[in-house]
N, C-alpha and C positions, 0 to 999 in steps of 0.2 A: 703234596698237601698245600693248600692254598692257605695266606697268613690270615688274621684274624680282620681285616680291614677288607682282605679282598672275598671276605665267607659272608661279610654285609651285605655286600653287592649282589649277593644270589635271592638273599631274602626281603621280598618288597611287601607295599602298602602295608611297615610295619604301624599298627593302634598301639601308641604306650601305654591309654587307658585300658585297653581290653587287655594287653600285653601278648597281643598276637601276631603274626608274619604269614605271610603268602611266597610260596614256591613255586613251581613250574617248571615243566621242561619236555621236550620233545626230541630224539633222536633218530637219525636218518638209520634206515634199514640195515645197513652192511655194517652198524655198529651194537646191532641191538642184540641180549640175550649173551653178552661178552661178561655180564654184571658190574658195566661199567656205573650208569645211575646209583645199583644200590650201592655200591661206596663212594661215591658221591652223596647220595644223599644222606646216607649214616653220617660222614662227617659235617654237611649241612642242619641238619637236622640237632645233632650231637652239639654245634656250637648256638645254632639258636635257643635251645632250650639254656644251655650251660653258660655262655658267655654273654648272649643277649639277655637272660632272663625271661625271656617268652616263654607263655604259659599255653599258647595253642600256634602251631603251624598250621596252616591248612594249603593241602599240595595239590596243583593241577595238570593234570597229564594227559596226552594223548591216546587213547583207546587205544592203540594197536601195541604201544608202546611196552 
């Protein structure tokens, strides 16, 4: 589990006004379908909503992904 300083780093062009964050990610083939992202992301997602206060994440992914 990554600390709370380094779960910042994942969520960018945070709006304080809107109180929203942008995500992203893409992973190479020979890692995908392990369900490595969604716990990753439950715990990203988990700390922006919770610790950030963000009221919308909006996540962008890779189609294949």
């Amino acid at each position: 589990m990554c600390s709370d300083s380094a779960m910042h780093e994942h969520v960018w062009n945070v709006n304080v006004e809107r109180t929203s964050g942008e995500l992203g990610y893409g992973l190479v083939p020979e890692f995908r379908g392990l369900g490595l992202m969604r716990e990753a992301l439950l715990a990203i997602t988990r700390h922006g909503f919770d610790a950030m206060k963000l009221g919308v994440l909006e996540a962008f992914t890779e189609r294949s992904n």
